[in-house]
PyMOL Python script that loads the backbone (N, CA, C, O; Angstrom):
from pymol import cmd

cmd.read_pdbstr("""\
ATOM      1  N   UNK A   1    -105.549  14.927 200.599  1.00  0.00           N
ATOM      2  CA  UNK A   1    -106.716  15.636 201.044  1.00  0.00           C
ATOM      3  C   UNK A   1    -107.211  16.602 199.978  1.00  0.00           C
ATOM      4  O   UNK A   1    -108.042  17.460 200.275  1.00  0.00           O
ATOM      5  N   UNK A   2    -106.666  16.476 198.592  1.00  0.00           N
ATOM      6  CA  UNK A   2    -107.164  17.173 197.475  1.00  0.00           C
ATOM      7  C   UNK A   2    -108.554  17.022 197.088  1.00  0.00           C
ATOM      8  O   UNK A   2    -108.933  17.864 196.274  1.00  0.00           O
ATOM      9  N   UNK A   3    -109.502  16.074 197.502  1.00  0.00           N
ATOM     10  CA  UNK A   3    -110.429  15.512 197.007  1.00  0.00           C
ATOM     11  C   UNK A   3    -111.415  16.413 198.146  1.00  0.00           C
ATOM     12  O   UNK A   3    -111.186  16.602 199.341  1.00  0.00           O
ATOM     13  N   UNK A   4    -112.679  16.922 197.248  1.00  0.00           N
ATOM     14  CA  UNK A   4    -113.412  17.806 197.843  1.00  0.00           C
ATOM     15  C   UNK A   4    -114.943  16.747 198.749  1.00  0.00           C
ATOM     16  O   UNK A   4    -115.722  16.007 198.149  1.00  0.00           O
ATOM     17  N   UNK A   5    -114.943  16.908 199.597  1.00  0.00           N
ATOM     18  CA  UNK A   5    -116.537  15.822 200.325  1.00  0.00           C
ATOM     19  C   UNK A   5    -116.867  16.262 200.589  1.00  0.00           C
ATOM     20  O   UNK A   5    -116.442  16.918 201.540  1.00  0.00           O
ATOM     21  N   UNK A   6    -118.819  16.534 199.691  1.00  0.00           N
ATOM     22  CA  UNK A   6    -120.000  16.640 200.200  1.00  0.00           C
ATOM     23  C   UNK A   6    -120.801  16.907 201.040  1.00  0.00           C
ATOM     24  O   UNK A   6    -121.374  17.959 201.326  1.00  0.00           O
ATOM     25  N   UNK A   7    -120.848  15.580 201.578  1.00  0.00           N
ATOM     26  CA  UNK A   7    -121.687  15.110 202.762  1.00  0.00           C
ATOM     27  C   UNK A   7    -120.918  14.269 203.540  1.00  0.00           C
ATOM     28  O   UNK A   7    -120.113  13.548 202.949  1.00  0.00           O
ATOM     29  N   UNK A   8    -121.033  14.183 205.285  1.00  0.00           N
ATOM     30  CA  UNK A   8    -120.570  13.170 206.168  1.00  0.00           C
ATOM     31  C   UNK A   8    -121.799  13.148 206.807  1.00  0.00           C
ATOM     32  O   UNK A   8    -122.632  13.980 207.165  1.00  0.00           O
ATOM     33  N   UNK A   9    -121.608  11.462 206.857  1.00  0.00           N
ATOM     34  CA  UNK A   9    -123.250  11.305 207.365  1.00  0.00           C
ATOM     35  C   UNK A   9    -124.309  12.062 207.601  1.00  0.00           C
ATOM     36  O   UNK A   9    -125.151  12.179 206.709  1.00  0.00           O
ATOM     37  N   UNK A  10    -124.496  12.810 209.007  1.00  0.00           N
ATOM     38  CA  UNK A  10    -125.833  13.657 208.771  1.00  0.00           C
ATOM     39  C   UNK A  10    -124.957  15.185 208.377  1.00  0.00           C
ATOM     40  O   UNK A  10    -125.674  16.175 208.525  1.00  0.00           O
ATOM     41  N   UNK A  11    -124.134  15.355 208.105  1.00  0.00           N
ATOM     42  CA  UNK A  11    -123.328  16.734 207.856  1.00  0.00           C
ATOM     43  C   UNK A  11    -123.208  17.128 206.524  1.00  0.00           C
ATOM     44  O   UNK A  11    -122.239  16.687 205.906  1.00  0.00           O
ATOM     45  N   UNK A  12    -124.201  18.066 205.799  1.00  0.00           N
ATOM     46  CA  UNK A  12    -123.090  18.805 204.389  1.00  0.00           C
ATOM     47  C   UNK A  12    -122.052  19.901 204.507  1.00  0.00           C
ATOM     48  O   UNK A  12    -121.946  20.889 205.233  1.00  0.00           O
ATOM     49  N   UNK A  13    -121.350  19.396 203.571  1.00  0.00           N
ATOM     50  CA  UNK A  13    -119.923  20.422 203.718  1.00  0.00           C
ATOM     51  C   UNK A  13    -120.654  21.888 202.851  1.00  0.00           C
ATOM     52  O   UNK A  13    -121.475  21.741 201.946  1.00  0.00           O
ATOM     53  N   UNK A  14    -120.288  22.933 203.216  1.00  0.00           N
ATOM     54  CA  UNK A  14    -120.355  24.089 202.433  1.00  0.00           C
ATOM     55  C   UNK A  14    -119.453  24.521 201.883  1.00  0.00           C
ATOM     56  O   UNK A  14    -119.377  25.609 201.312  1.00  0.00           O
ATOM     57  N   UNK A  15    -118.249  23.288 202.054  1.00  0.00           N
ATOM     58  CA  UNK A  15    -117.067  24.224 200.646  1.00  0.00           C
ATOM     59  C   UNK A  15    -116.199  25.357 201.237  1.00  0.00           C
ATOM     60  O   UNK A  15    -115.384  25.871 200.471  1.00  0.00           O
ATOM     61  N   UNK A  16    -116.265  25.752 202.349  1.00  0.00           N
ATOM     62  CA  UNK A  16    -115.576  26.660 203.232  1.00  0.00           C
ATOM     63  C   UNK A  16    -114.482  26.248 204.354  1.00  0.00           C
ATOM     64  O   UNK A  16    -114.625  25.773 205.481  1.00  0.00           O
ATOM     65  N   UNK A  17    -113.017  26.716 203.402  1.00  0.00           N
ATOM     66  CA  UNK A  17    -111.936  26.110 204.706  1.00  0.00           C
ATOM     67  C   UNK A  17    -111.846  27.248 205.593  1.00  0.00           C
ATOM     68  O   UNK A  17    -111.580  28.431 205.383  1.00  0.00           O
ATOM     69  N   UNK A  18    -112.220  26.402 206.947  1.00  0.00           N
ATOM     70  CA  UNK A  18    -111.788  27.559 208.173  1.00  0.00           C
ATOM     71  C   UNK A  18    -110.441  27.247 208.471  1.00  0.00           C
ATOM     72  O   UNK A  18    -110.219  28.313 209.044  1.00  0.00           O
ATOM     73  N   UNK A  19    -109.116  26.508 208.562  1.00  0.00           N
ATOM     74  CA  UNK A  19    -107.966  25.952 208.682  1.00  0.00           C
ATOM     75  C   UNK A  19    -107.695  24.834 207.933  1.00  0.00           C
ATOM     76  O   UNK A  19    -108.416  24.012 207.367  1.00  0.00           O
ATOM     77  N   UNK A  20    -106.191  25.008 208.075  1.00  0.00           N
ATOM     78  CA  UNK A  20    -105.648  24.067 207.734  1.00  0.00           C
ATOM     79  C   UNK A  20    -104.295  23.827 207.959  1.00  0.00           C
ATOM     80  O   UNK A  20    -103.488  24.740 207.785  1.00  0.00           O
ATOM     81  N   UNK A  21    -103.806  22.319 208.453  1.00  0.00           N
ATOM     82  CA  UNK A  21    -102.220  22.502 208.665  1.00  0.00           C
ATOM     83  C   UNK A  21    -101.646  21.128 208.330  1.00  0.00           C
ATOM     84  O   UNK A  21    -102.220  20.495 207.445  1.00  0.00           O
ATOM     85  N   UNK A  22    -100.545  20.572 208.952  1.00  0.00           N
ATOM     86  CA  UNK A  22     -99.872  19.179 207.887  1.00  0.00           C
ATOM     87  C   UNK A  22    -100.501  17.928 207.532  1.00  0.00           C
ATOM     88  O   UNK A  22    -100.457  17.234 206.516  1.00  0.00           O
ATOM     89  N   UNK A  23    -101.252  17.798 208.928  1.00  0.00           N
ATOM     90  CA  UNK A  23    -102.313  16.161 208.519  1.00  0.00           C
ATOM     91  C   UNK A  23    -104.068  16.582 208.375  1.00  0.00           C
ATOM     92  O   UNK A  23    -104.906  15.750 208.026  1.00  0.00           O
ATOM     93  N   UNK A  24    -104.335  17.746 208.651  1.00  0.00           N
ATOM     94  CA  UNK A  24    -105.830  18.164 209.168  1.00  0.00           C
ATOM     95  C   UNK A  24    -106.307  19.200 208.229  1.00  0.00           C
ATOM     96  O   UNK A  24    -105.511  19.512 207.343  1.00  0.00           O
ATOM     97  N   UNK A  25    -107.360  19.745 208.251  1.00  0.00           N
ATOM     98  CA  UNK A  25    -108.047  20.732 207.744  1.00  0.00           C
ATOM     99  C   UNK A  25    -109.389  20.942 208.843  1.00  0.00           C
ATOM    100  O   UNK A  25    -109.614  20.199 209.798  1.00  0.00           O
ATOM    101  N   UNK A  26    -110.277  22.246 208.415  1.00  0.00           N
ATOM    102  CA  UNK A  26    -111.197  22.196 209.391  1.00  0.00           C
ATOM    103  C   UNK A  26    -112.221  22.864 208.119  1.00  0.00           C
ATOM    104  O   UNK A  26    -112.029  23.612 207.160  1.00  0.00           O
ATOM    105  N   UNK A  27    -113.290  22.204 208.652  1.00  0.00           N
ATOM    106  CA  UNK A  27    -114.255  22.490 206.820  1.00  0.00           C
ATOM    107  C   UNK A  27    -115.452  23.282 207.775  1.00  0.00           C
ATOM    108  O   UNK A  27    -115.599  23.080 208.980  1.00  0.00           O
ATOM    109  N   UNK A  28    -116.299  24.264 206.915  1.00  0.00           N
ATOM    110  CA  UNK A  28    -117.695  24.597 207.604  1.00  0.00           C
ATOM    111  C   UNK A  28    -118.644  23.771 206.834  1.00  0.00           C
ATOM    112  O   UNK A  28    -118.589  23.533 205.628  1.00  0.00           O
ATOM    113  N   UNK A  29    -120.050  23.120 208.196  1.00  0.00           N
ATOM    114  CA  UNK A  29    -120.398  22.266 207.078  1.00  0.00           C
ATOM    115  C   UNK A  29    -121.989  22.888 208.038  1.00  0.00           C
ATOM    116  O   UNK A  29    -121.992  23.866 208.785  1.00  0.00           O
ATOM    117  N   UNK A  30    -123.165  22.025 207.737  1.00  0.00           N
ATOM    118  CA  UNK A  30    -124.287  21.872 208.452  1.00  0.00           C
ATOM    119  C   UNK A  30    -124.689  21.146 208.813  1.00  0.00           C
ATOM    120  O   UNK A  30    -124.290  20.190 208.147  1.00  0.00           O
ATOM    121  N   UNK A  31    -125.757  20.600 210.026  1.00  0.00           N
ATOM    122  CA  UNK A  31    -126.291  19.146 210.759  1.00  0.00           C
ATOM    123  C   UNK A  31    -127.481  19.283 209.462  1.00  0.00           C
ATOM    124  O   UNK A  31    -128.027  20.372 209.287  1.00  0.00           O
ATOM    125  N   UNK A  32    -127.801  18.176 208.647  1.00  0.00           N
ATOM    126  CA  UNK A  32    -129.295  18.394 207.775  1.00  0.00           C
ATOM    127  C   UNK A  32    -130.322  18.283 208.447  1.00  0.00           C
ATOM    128  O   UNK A  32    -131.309  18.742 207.872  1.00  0.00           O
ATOM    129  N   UNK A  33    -130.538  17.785 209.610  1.00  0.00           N
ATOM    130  CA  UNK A  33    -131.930  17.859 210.068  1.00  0.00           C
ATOM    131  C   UNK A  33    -131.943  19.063 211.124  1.00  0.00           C
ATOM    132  O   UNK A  33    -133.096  19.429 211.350  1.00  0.00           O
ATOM    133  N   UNK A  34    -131.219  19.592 211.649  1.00  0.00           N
ATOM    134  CA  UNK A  34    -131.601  20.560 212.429  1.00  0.00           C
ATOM    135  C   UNK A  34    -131.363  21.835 211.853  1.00  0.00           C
ATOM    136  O   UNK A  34    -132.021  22.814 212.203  1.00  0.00           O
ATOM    137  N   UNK A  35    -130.190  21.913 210.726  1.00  0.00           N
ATOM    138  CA  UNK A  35    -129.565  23.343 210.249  1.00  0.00           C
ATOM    139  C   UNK A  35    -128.761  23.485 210.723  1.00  0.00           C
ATOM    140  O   UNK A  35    -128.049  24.210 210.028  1.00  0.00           O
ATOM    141  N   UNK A  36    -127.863  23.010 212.435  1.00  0.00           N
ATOM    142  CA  UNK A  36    -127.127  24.008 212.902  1.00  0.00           C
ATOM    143  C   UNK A  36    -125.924  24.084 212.488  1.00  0.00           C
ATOM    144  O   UNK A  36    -125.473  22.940 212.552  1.00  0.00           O
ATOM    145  N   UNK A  37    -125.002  24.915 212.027  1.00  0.00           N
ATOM    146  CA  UNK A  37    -123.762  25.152 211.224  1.00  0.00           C
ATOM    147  C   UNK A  37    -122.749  24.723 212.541  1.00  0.00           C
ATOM    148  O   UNK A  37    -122.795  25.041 213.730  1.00  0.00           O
ATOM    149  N   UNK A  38    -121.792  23.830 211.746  1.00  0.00           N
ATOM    150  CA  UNK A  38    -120.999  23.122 212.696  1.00  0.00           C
ATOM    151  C   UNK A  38    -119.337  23.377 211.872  1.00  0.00           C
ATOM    152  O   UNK A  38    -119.303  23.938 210.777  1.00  0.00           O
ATOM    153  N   UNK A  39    -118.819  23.182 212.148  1.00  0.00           N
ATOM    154  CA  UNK A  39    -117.011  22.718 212.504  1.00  0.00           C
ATOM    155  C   UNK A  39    -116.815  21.515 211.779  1.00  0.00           C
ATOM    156  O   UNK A  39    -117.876  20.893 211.834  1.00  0.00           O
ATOM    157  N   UNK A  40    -116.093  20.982 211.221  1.00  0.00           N
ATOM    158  CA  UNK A  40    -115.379  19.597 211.036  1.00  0.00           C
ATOM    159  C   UNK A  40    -114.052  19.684 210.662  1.00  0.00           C
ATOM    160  O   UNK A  40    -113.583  20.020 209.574  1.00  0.00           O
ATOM    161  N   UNK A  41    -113.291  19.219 212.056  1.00  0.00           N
ATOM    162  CA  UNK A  41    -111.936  18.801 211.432  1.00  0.00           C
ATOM    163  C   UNK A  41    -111.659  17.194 210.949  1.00  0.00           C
ATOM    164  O   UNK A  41    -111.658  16.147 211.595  1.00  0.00           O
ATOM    165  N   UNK A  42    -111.454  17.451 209.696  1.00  0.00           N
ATOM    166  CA  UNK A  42    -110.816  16.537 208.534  1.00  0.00           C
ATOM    167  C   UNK A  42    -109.148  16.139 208.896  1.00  0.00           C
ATOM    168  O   UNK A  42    -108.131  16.833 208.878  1.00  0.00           O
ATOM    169  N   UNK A  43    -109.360  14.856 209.192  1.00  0.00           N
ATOM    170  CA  UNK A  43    -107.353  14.356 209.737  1.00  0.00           C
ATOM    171  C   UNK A  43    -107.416  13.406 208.767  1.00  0.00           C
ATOM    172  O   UNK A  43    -108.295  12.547 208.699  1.00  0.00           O
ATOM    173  N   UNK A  44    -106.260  13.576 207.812  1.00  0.00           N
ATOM    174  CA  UNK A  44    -105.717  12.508 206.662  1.00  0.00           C
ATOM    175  C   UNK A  44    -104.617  11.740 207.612  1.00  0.00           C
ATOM    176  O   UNK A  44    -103.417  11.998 207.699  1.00  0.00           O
ATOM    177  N   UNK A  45    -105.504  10.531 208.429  1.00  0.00           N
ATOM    178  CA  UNK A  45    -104.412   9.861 209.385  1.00  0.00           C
ATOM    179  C   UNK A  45    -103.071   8.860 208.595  1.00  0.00           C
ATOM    180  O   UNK A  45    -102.096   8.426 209.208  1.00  0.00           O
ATOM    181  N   UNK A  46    -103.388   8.627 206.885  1.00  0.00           N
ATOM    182  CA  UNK A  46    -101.993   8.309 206.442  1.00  0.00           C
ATOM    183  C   UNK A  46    -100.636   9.195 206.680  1.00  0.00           C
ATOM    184  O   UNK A  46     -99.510   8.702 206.608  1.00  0.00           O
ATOM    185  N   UNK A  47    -100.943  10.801 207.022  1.00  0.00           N
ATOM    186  CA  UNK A  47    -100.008  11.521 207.000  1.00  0.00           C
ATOM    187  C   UNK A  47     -99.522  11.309 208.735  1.00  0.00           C
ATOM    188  O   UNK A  47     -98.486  11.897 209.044  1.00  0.00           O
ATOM    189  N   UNK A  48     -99.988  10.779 209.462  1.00  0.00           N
ATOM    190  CA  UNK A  48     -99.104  10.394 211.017  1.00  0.00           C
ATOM    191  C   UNK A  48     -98.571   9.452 210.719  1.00  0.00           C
ATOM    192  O   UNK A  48     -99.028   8.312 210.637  1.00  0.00           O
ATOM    193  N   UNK A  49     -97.259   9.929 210.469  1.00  0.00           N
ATOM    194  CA  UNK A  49     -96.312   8.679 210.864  1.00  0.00           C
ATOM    195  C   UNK A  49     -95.761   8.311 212.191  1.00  0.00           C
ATOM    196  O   UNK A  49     -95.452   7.161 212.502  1.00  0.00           O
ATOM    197  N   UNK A  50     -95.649   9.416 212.999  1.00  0.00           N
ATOM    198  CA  UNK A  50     -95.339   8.829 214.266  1.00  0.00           C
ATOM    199  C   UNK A  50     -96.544   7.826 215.509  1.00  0.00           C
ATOM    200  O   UNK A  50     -97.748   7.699 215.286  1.00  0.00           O
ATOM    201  N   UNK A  51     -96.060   7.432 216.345  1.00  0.00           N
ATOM    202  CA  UNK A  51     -97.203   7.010 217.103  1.00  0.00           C
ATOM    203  C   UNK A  51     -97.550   7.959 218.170  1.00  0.00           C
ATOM    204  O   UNK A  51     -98.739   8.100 218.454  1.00  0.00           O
ATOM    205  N   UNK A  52     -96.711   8.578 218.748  1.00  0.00           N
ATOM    206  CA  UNK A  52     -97.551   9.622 219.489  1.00  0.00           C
ATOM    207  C   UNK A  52     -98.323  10.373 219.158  1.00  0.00           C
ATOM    208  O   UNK A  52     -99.091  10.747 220.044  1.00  0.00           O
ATOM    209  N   UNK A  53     -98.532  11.024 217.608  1.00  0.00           N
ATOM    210  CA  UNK A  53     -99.517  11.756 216.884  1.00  0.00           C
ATOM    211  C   UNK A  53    -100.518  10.866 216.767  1.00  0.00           C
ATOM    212  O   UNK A  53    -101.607  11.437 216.817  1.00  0.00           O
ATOM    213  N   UNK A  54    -100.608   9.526 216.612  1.00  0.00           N
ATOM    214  CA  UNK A  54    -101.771   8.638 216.907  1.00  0.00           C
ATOM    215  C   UNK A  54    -102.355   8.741 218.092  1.00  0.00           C
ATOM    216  O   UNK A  54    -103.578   8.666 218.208  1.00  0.00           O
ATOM    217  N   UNK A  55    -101.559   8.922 219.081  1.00  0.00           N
ATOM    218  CA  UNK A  55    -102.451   8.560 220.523  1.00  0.00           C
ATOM    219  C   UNK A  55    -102.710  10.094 220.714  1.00  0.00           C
ATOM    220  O   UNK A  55    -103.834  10.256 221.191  1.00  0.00           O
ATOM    221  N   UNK A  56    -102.191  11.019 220.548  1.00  0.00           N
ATOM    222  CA  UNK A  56    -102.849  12.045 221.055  1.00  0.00           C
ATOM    223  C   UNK A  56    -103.946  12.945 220.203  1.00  0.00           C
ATOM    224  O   UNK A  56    -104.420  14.051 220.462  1.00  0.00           O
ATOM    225  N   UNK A  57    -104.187  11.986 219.006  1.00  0.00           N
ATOM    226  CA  UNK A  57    -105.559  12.223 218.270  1.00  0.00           C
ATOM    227  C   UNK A  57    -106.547  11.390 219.081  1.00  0.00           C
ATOM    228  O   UNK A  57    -107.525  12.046 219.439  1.00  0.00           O
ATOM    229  N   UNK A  58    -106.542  10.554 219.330  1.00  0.00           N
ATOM    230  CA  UNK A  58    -107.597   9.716 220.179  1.00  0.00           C
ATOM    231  C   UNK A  58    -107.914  10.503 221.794  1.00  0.00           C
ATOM    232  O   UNK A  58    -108.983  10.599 222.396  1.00  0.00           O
ATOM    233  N   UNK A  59    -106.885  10.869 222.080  1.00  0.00           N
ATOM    234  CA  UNK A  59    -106.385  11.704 223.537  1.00  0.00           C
ATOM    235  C   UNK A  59    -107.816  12.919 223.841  1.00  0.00           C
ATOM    236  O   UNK A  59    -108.703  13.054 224.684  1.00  0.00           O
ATOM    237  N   UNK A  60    -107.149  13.935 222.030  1.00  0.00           N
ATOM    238  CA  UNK A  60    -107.655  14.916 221.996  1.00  0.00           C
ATOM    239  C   UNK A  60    -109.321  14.404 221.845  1.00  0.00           C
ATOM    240  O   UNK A  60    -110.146  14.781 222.677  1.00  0.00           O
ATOM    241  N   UNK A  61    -109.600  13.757 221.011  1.00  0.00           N
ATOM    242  CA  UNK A  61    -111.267  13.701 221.168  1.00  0.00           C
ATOM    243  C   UNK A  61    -111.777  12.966 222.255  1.00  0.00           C
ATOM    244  O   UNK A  61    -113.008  12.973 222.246  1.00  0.00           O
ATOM    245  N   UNK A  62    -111.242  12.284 223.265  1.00  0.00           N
ATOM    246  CA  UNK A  62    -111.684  11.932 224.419  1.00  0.00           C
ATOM    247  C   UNK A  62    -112.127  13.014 225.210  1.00  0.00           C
ATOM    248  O   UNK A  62    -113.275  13.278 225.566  1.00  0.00           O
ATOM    249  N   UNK A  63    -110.803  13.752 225.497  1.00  0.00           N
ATOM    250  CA  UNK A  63    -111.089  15.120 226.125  1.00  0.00           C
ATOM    251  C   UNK A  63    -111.660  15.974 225.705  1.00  0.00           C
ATOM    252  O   UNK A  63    -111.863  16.886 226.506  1.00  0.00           O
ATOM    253  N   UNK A  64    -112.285  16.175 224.105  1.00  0.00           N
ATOM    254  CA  UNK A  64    -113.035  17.195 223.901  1.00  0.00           C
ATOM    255  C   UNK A  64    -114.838  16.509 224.006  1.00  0.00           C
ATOM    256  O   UNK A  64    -115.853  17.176 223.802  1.00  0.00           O
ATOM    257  N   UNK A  65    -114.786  15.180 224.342  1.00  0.00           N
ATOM    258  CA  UNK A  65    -115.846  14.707 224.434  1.00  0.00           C
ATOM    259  C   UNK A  65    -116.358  15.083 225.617  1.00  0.00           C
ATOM    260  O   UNK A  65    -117.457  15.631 225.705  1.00  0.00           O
ATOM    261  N   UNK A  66    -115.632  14.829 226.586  1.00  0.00           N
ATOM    262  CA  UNK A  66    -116.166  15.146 228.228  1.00  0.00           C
ATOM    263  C   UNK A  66    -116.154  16.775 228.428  1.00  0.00           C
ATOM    264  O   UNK A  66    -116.757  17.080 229.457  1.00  0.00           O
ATOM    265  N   UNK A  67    -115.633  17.885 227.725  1.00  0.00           N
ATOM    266  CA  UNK A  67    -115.716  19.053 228.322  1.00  0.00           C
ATOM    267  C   UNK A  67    -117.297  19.643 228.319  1.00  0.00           C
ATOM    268  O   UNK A  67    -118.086  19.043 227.588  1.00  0.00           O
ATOM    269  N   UNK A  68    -117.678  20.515 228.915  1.00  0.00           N
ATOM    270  CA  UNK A  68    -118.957  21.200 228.628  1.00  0.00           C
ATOM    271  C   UNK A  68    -118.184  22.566 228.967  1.00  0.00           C
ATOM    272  O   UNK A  68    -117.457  22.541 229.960  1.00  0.00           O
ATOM    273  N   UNK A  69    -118.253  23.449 228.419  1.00  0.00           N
ATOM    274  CA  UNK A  69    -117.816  24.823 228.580  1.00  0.00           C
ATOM    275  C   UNK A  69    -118.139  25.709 227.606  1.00  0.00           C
ATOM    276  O   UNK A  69    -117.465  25.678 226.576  1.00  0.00           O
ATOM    277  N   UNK A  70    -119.591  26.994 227.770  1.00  0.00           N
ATOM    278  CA  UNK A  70    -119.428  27.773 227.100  1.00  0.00           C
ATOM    279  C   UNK A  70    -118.593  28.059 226.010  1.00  0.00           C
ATOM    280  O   UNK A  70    -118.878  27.700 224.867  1.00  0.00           O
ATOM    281  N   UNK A  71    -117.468  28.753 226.328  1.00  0.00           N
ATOM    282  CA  UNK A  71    -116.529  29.261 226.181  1.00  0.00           C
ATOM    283  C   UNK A  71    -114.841  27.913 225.111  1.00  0.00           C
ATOM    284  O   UNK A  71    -113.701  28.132 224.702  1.00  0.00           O
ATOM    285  N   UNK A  72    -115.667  26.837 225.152  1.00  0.00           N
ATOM    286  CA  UNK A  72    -114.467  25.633 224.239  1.00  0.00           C
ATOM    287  C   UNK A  72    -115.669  24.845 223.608  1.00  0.00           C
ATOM    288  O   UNK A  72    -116.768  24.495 224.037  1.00  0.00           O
ATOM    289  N   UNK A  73    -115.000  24.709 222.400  1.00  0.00           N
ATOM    290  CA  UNK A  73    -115.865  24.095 221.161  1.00  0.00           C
ATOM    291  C   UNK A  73    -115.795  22.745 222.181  1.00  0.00           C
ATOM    292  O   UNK A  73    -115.064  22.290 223.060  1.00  0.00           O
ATOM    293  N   UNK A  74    -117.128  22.391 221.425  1.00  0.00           N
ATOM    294  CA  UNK A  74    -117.921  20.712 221.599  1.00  0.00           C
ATOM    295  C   UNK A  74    -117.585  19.929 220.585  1.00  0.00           C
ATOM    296  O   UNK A  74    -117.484  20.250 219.400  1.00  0.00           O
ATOM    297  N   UNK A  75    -117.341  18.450 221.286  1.00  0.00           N
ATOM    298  CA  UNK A  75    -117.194  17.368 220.321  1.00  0.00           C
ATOM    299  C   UNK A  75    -118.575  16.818 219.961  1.00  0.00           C
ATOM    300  O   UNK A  75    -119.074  16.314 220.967  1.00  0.00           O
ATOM    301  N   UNK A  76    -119.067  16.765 219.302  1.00  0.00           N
ATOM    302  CA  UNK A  76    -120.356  16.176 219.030  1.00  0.00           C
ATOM    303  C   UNK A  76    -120.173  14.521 218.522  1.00  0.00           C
ATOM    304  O   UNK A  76    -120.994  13.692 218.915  1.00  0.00           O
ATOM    305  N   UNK A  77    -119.229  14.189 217.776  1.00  0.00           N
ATOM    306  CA  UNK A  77    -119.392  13.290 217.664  1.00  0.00           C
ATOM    307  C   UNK A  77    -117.719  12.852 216.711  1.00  0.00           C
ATOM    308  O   UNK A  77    -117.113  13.850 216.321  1.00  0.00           O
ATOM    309  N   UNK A  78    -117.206  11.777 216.454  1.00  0.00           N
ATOM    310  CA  UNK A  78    -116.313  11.097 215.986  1.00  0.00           C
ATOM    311  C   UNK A  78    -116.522   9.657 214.692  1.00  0.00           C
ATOM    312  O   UNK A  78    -116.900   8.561 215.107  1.00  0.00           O
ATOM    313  N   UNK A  79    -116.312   9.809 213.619  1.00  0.00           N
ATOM    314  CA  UNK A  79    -116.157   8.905 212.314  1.00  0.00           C
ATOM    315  C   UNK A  79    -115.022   8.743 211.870  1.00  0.00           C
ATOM    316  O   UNK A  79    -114.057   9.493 212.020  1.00  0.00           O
ATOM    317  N   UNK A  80    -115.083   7.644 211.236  1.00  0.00           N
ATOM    318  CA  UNK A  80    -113.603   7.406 210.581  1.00  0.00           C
ATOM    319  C   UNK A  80    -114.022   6.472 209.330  1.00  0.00           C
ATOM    320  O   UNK A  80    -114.517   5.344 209.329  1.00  0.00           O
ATOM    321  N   UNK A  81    -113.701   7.221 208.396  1.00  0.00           N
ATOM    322  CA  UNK A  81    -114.071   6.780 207.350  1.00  0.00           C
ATOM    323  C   UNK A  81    -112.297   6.521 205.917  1.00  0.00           C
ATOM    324  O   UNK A  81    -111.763   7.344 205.174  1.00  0.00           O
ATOM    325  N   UNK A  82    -111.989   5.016 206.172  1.00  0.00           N
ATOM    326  CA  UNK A  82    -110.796   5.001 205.149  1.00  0.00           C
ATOM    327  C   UNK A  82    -109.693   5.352 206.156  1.00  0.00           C
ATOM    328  O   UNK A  82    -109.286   4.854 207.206  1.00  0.00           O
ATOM    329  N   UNK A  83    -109.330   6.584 205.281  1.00  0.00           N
ATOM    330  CA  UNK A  83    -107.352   6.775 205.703  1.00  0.00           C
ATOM    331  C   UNK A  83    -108.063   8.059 206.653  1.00  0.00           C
ATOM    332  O   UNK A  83    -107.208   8.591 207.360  1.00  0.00           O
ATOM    333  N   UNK A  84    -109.321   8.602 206.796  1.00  0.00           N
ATOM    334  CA  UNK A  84    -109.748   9.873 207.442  1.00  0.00           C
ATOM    335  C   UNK A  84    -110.168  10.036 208.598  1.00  0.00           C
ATOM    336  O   UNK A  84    -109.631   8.968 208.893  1.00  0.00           O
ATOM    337  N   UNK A  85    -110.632  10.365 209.573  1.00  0.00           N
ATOM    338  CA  UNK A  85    -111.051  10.459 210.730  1.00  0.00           C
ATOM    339  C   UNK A  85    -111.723  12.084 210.951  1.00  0.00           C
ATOM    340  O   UNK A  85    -111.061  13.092 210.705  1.00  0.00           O
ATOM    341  N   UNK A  86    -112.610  12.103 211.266  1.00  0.00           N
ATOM    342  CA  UNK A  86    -113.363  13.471 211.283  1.00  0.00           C
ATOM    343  C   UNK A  86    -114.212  13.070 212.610  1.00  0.00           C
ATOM    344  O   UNK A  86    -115.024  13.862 213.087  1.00  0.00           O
TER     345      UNK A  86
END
""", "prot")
cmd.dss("prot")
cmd.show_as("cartoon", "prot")
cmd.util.cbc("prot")
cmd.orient("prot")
């Protein structure tokens, strides 16, 4: 995950780590057509070796797809690009 990215589809990165931990990172980036400053967590899925860390990455963005709550970040959307998944 040494390698610095740009752009994801409609998203530019601004180069700003908000986290980071063994398989993931979380980047600040922007939507280009609207402006609005968004979130992206970055998962280097070569680093899951187990399979339950597989299913409960799929788990977790299911469930962050269906929440609506003030108060808990929104999934807007899911890519997988290579060994990555954002």
């Amino acid at each position: 995950m040494g390698k610095k990215i740009q752009c994801i589809g409609r998203y530019a990165m601004e180069g700003t780590t908000l986290g980071k931990g063994s398989f993931a990172r979380v980047e600040m980036a922007h939507h280009t057509v609207t402006g609005v400053k968004v979130a992206i967590k970055i998962i280097d899925r070569s680093k899951l070796k187990e399979e339950y860390q597989k299913n409960n990455l799929h788990r977790e963005a299911r469930i962050l797809g269906q929440l609506r709550h003030p108060n808990i970040v929104r999934l807007y959307e899911t890519l997988k690009v290579g060994n990555h998944s954002l």
